[in-house]
N, C-alpha and C positions, 0 to 999 in steps of 0.2 A: 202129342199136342203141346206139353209143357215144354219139350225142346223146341219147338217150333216157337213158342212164345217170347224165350228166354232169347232165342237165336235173334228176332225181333227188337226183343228189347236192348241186346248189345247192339244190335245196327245203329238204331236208336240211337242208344248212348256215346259212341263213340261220332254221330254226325256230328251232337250236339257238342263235340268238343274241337272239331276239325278247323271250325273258323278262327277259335282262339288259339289254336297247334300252329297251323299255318302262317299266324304271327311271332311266334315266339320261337318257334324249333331252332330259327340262326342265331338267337339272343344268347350268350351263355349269362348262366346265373351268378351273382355274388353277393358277399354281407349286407344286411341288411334287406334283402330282397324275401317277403313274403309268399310264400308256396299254398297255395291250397290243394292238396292230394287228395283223390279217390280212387274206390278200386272195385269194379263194377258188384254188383250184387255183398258188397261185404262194406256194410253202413259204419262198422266200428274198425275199420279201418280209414276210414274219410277224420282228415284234421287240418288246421291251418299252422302252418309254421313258421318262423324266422330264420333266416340263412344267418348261421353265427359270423364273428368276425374271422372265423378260422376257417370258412366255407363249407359247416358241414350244417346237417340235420339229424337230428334223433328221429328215427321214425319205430313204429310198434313191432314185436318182435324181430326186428332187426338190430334196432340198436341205432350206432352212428354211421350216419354215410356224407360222404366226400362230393358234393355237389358243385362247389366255385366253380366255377370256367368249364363247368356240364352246360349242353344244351338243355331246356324242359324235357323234348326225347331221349336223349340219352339217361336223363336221371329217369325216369320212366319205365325204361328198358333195365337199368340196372336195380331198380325196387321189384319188376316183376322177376327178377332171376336169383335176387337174392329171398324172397318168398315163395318159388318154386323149388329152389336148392335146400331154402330151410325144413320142407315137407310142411307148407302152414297151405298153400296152395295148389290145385293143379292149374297150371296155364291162368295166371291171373291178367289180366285186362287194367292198368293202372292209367289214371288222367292226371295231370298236374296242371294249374292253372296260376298265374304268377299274379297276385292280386294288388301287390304293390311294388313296383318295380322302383328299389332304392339304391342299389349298385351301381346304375347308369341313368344319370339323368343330364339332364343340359338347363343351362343357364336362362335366361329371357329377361333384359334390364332396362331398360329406361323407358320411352314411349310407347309403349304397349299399351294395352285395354285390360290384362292381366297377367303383368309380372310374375313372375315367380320360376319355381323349378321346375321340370317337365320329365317327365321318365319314356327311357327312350326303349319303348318294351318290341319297336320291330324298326327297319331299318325307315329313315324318316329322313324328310329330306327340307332344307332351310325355308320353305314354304309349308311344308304341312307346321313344322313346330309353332311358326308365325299364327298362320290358322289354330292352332290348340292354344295362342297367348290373347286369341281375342283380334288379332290384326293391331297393326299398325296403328296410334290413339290420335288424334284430331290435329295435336299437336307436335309429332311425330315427322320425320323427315326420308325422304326419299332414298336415302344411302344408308345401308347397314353395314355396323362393323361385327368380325366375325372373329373370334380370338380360338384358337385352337393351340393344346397343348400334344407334339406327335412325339414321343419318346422322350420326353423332356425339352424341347425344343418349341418354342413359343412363339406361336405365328401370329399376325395380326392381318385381315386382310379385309377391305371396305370393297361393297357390294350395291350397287344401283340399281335395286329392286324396282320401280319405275321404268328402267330404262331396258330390263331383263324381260319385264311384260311388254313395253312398248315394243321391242323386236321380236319377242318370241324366240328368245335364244336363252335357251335355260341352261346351258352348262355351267351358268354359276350358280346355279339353284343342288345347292352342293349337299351330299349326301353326309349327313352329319355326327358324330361318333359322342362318347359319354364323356362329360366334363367342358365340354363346348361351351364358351359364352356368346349368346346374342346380346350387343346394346343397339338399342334406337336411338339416337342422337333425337334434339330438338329438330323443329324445321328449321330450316334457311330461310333468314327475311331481310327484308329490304327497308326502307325509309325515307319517307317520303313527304318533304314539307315545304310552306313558302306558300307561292298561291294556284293553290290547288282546292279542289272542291271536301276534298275527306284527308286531311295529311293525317299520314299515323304510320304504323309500320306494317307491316304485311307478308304472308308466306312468299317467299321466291319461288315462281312452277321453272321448269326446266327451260334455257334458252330462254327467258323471259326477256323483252324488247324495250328499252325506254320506253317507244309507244302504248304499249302495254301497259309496262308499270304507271303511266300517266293515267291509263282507261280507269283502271283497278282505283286506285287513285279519285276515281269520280273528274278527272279531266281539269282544265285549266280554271280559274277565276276571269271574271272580265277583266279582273286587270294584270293577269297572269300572261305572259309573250313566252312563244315559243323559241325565241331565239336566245330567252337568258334561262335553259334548262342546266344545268352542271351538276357532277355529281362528285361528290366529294368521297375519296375510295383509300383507306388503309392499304401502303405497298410497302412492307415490312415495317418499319418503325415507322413511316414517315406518312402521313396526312397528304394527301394530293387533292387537288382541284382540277376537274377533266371538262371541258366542252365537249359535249356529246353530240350525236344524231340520231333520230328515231329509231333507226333500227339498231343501235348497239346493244350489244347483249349487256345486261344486269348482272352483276358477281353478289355474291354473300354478302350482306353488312354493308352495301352499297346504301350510300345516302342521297337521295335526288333534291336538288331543289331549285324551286323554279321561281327566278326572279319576278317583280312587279317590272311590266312596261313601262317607260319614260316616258311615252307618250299617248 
């Protein structure tokens, strides 16, 4: 009966660790990265540890092991073989659980909900990390920039998160590696003054329509004419004044304004 019990309780034991395996087993480990080790039925052996900067771990009668650029399974595999070889165990059962994954983490910078560092403990893709920074913050813009550094080689590449969900084409919802930086830009706004019901400035949405931007706007004045609309647009150094039509589309930094009727 006590085998049948124990046989039980490692089925047990080893469910309860499969969810978090199953995340981790392709992550290899490195400094700074926190371990927590067990090893079934053998309570003084269970510790929490830190990955040195030299990639290893002190563990109990073993001594020093060589972790860096190990999977959680493979260090696993190699603590149950060096406690088997050492005659401390027969066939031990080891779980490792990585409780702070500090080796690999990713960036998360400007308009978020919550900044900060993210640790990248299974493979994660430029929407889940967004998802774990809080999303995108109120004040936050439709393009993301995405800086990657691949062998020393320094990429920058801007991403139109709106425009990825609006089609449902996620191949830029890119699968993202350690040392990544996410920035959120501001939004893109527009400006809008003269006689108008609400002049102020305002988010730019995608493809946004003079007519639009007028609604947004709160619409004309009585004594606002639709024919003296112009919008005044930076085209590299230089200031310009454009006559427009309802349906032009609105650019960034675009300023609208809309004359008083003469008569």
């Amino acid at each position: 009966m006590n085998k049948i019990i124990k046989w039980l309780l490692l089925v047990l034991f080893l469910m309860s660790m499969s969810n978090v395996h199953a995340a981790e087993t392709d992550i290899s480990l490195g400094p700074g990265d926190i371990l927590r080790i067990s090893v079934f039925e053998q309570p003084d052996l269970s510790l929490e540890v830190r990955v040195s900067d030299s990639g290893t771990i002190t563990y109990p009668l073993i001594g020093e092991i060589m972790v860096g650029g190990e999977t959680t399974a493979n260090v696993e595999r190699k603590i149950a073989a060096k406690l088997e070889q050492g005659g401390f165990l027969k066939n031990p059962h080891v779980s490792i659980i990585v409780t702070q994954m500090q080796s690999k983490q990713i960036s998360v910078l400007g308009q978020v909900n919550r900044p900060g560092r993210y640790p990248l403990d299974t493979a994660r893709s430029l929407a889940d990390i967004l998802a774990l920074a809080g999303g995108i913050s109120p004040e936050g813009g439709d393009v993301i920039t995405l800086i990657q550094n691949t062998d020393g080689v320094v990429s920058k590449k801007d991403i139109d998160l709106a425009e990825m969900m609006r089609s449902g084409n996620m191949q830029e919802n890119i699968v993202l590696s350690a040392g990544d930086i996410i920035f959120v830009d501001r939004v893109l706004k527009f400006y809008i003054y003269g006689e108008v019901q609400r002049p102020s400035q305002y988010r730019l949405e995608h493809n946004m329509t003079v007519l639009q931007a007028l609604s947004v706007g709160g619409g004309l004045t009585a004594r606002g004419t639709e024919r003296g609309i112009k919008i005044k647009r930076k085209v590299g150094d230089v200031m310009e004044v454009l006559k427009v039509k309802h349906d032009d589309i609105v650019l960034p930094n675009d300023i609208i304004y809309v004359e008083e009727s003469l008569f």
